[in-house]
PyMOL commands that place a pseudoatom at each C-alpha (Angstrom):
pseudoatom trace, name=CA, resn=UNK, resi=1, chain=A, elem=C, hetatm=0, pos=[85.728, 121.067, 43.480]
pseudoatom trace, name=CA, resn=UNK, resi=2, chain=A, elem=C, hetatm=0, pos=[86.146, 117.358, 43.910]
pseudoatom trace, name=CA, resn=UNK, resi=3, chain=A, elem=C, hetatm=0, pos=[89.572, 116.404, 45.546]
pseudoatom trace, name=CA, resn=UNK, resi=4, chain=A, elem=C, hetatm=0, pos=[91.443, 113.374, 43.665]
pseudoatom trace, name=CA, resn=UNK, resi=5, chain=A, elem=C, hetatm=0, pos=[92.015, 110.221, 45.565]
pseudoatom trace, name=CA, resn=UNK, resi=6, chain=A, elem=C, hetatm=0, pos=[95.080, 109.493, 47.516]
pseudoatom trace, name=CA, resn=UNK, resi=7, chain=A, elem=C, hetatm=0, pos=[96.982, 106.861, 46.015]
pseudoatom trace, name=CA, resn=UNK, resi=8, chain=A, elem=C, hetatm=0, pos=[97.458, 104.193, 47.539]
pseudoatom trace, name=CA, resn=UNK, resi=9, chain=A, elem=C, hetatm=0, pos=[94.293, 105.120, 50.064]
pseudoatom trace, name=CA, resn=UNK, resi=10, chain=A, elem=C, hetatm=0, pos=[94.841, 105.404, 53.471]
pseudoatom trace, name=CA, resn=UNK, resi=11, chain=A, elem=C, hetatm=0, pos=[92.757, 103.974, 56.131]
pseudoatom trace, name=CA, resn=UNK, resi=12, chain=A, elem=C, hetatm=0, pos=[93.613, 104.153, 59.886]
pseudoatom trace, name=CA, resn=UNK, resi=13, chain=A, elem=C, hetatm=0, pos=[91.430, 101.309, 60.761]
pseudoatom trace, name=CA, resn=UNK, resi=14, chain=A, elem=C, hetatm=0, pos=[90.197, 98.816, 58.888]
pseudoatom trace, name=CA, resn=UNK, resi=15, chain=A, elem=C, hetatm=0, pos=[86.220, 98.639, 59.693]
pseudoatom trace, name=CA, resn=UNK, resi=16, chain=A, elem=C, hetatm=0, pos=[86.495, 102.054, 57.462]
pseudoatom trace, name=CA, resn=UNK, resi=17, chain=A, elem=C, hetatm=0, pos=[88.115, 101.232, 54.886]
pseudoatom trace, name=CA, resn=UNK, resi=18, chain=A, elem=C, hetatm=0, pos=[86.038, 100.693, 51.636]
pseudoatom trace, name=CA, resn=UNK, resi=19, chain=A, elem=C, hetatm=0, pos=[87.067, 99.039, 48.127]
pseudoatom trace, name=CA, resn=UNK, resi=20, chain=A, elem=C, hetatm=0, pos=[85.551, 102.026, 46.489]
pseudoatom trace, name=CA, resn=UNK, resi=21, chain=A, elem=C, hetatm=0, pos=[85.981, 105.924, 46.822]
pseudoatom trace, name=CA, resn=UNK, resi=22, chain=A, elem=C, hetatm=0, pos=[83.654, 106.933, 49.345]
pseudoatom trace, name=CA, resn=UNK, resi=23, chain=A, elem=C, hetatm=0, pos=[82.405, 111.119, 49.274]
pseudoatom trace, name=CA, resn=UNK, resi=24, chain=A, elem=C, hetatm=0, pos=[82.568, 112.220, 53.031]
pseudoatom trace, name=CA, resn=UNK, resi=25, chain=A, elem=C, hetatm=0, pos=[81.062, 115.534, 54.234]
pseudoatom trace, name=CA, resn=UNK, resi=26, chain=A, elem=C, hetatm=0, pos=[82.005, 117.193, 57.105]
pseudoatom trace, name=CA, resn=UNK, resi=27, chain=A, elem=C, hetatm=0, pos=[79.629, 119.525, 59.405]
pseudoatom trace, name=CA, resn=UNK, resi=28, chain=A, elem=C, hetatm=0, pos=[80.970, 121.572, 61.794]
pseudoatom trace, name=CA, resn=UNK, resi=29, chain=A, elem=C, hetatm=0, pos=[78.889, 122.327, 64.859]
pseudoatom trace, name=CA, resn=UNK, resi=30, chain=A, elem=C, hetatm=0, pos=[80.268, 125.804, 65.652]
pseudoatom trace, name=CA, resn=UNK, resi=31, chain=A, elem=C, hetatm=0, pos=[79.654, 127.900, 68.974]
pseudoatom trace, name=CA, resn=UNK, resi=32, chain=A, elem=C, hetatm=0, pos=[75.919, 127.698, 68.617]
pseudoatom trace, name=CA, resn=UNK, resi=33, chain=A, elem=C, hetatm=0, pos=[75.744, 123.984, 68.019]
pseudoatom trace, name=CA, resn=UNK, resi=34, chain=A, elem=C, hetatm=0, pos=[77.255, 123.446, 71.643]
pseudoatom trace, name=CA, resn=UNK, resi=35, chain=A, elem=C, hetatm=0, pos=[80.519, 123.880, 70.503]
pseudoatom trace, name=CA, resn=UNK, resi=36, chain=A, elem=C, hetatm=0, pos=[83.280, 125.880, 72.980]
pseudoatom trace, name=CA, resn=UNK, resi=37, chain=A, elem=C, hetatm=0, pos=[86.239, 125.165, 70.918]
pseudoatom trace, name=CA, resn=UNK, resi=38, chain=A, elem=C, hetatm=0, pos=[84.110, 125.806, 67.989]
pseudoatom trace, name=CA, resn=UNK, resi=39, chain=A, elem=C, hetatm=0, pos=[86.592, 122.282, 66.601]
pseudoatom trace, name=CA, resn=UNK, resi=40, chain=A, elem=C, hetatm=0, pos=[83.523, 120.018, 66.713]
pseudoatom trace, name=CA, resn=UNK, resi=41, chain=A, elem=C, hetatm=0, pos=[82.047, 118.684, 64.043]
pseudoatom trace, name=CA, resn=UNK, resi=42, chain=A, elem=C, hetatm=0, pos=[80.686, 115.303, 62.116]
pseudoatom trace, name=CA, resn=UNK, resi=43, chain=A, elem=C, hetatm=0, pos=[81.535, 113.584, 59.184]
pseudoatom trace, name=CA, resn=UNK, resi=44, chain=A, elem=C, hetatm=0, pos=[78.660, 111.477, 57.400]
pseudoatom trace, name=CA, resn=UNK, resi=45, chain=A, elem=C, hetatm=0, pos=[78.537, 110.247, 53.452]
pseudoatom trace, name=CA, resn=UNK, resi=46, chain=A, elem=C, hetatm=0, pos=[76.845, 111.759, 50.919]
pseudoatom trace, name=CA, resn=UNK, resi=47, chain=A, elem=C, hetatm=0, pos=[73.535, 109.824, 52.174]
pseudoatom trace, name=CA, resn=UNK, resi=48, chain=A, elem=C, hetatm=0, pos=[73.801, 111.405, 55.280]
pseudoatom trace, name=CA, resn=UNK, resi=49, chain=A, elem=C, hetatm=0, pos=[75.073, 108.202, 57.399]
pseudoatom trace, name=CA, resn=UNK, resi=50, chain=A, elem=C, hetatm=0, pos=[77.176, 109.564, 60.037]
pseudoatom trace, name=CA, resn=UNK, resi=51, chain=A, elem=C, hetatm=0, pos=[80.737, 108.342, 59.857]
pseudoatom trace, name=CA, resn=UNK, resi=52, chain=A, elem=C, hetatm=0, pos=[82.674, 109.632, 63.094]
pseudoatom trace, name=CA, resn=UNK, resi=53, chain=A, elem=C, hetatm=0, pos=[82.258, 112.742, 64.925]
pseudoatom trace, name=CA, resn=UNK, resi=54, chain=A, elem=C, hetatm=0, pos=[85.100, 114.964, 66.438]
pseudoatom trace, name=CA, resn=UNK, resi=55, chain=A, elem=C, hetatm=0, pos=[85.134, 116.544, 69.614]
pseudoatom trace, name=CA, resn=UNK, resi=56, chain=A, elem=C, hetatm=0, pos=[87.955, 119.350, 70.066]
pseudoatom trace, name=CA, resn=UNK, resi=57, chain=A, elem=C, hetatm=0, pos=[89.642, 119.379, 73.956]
pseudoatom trace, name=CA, resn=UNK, resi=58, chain=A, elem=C, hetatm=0, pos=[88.838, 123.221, 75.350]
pseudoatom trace, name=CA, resn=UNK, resi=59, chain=A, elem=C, hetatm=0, pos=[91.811, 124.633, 76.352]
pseudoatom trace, name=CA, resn=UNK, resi=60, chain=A, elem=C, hetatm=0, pos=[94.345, 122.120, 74.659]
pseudoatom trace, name=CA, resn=UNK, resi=61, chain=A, elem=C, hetatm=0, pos=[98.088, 123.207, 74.216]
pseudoatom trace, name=CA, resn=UNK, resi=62, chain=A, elem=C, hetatm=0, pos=[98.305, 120.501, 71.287]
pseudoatom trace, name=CA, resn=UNK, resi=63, chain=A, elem=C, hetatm=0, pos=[94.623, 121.607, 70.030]
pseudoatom trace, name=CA, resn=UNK, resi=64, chain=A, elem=C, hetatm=0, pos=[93.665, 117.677, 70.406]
pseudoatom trace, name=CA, resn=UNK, resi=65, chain=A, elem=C, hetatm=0, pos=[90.628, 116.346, 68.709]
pseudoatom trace, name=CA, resn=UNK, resi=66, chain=A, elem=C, hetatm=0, pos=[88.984, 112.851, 69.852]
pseudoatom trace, name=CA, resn=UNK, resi=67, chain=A, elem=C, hetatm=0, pos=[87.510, 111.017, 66.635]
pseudoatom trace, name=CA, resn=UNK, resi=68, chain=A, elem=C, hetatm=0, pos=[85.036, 108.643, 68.037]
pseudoatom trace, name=CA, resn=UNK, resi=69, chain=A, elem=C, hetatm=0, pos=[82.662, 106.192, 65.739]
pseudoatom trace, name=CA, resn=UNK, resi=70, chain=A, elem=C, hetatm=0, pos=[78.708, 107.064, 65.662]
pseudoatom trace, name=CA, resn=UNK, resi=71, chain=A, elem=C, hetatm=0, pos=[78.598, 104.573, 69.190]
pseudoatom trace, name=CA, resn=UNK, resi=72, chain=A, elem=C, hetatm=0, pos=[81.034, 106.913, 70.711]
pseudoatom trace, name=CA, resn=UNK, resi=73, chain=A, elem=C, hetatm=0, pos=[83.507, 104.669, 70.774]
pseudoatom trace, name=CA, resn=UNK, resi=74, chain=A, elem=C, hetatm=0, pos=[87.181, 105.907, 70.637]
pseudoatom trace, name=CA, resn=UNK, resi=75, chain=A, elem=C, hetatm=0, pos=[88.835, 105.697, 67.549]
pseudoatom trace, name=CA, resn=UNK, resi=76, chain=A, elem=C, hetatm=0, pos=[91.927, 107.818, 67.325]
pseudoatom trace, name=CA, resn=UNK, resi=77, chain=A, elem=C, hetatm=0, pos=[92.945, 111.209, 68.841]
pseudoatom trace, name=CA, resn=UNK, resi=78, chain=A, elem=C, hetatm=0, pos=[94.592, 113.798, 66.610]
pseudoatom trace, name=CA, resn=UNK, resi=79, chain=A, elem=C, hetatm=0, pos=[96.881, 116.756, 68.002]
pseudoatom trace, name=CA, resn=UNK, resi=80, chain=A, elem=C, hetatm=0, pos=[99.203, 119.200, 66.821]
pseudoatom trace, name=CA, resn=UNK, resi=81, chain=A, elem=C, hetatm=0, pos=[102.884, 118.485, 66.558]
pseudoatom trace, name=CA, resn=UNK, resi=82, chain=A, elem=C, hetatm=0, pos=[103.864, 121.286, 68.849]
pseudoatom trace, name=CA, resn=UNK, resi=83, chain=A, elem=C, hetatm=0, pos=[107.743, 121.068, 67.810]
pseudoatom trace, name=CA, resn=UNK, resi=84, chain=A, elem=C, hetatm=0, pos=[107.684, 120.543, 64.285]
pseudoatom trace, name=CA, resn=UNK, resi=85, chain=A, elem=C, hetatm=0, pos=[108.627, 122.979, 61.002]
pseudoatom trace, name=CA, resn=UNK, resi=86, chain=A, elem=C, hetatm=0, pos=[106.074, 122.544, 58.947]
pseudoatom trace, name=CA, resn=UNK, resi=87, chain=A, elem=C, hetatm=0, pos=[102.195, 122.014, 60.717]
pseudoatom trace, name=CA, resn=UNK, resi=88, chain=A, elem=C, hetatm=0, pos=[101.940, 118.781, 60.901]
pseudoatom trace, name=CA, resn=UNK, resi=89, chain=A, elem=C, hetatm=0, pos=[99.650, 116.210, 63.116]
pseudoatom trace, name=CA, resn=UNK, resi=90, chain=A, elem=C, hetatm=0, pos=[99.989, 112.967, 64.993]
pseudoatom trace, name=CA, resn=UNK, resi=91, chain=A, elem=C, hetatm=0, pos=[97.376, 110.332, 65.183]
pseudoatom trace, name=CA, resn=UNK, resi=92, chain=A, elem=C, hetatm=0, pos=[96.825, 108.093, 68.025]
pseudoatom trace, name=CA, resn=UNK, resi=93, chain=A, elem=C, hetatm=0, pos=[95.562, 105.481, 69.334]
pseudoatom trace, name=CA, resn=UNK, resi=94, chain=A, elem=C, hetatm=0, pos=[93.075, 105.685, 72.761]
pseudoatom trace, name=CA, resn=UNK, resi=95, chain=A, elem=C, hetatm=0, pos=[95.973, 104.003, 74.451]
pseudoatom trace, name=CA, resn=UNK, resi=96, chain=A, elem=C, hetatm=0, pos=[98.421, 106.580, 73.617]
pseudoatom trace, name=CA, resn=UNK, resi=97, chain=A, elem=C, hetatm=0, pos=[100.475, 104.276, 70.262]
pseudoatom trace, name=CA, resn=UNK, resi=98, chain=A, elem=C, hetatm=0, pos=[101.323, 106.609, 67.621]
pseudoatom trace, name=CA, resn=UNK, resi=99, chain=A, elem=C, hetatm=0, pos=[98.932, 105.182, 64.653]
pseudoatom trace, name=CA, resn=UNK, resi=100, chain=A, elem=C, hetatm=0, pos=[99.704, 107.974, 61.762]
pseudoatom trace, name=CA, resn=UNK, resi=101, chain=A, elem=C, hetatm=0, pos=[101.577, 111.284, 61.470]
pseudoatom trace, name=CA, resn=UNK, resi=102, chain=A, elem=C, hetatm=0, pos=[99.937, 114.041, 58.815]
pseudoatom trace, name=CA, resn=UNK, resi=103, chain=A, elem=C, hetatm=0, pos=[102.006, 116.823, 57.362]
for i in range(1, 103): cmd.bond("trace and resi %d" % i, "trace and resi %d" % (i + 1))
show_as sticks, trace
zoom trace
């Protein structure tokens, strides 16, 4: 099942964003890829062109992920919002700035 695209589309940075829908795949790494948290995992297009990769903190109160590009370069870091009704997500940047909340 294909999901329908978010309108208007939503790009965190702008060296990702594309002027066409893009189909991303996401493989997660699990405990025997090297995986402790078992939260690791890649995202790549449908060629198999890795996008960003994800690297889950062990033993994170706020279950923080790191989102780095395929250099390894920071991106954004994504953690739980630990006080919040509904589960929701903040997005920031390397240097702390809230970029994006999600939920």
């Amino acid at each position: 099942m294909a999901l329908q695209p978010f309108h208007p589309p939503l790009g965190v940075l702008p060296e990702f964003c594309q002027p066409q829908p893009v189909t991303l795949k996401m493989k997660e790494k699990g405990l025997m890829g090297g995986s402790l948290t078992g939260d690791d995992f890649s995202i790549t297009d449908v060629n198999g062109r890795e996008v960003c990769k994800c690297k889950g903190k062990v033993l994170s109160i706020s279950s923080r992920k790191i989102f780095t590009d395929s250099a390894g370069r920071e991106l954004f870091h994504l953690k739980n919002k630990l006080l919040a009704i509904n589960k929701s997500f903040i997005g920031e940047a390397p240097d702390g700035t809230d970029l994006f909340t999600v939920g």
